[in-house]
C-alpha positions, 0 to 999 in steps of 0.5 A: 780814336787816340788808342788808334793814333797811339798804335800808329805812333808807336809802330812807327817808331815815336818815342812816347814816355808818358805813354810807356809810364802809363803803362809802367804804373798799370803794370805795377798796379797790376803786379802788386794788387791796387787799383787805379781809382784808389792808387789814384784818386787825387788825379781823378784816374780810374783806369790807364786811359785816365793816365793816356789822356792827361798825357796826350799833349805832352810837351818835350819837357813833361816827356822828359819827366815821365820818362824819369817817372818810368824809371822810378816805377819799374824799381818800385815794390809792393807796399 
C-alpha cells in the first residue's frame, strides 16, 4: 500500500528526499557489492523498504536532512 501512495506521490510531483536517499543508499549498496543487513545492522534494515518505512512520516526537518544525506551518498565510494 505505501509503495502505491509513494508512486502516486511521486508522479505528482511531491518532493520526498528521504525517499530519494533511500534510493541513493540501494544504489550505492548495489554498485559497490554490500548488502542492507550488513551495511545496516544497527538500524535493523534489511532491504529499502526498511529505509521506506523509517522514513514514511518524515517531517519538514528530517526531509531536510535526508536530502543533505542524498548528497552525501552520491559522492560516496567503495570502500
Amino acid at each position: 500500500m505505501k509503495h502505491a501512495l509513494l508512486a502516486i506521490a511521486m508522479l505528482a510531483g511531491c518532493k520526498r528526499d528521504c525517499v530519494h536517499m533511500c534510493q541513493r543508499i540501494d544504489n550505492w549498496l548495489d554498485e559497490c557489492g554490500y548488502s542492507w543487513e550488513v551495511s545496516f545492522e544497527d538500524e535493523g534494515w534489511s532491504s529499502i523498504e526498511d529505509c521506506y518505512n523509517d522514513h514514511w512520516e518524515a517531517d519538514q526537518k528530517k526531509e531536510q536532512g535526508c536530502k543533505i544525506r542524498s548528497a552525501d551518498w552520491d559522492r560516496r565510494d567503495c570502500y
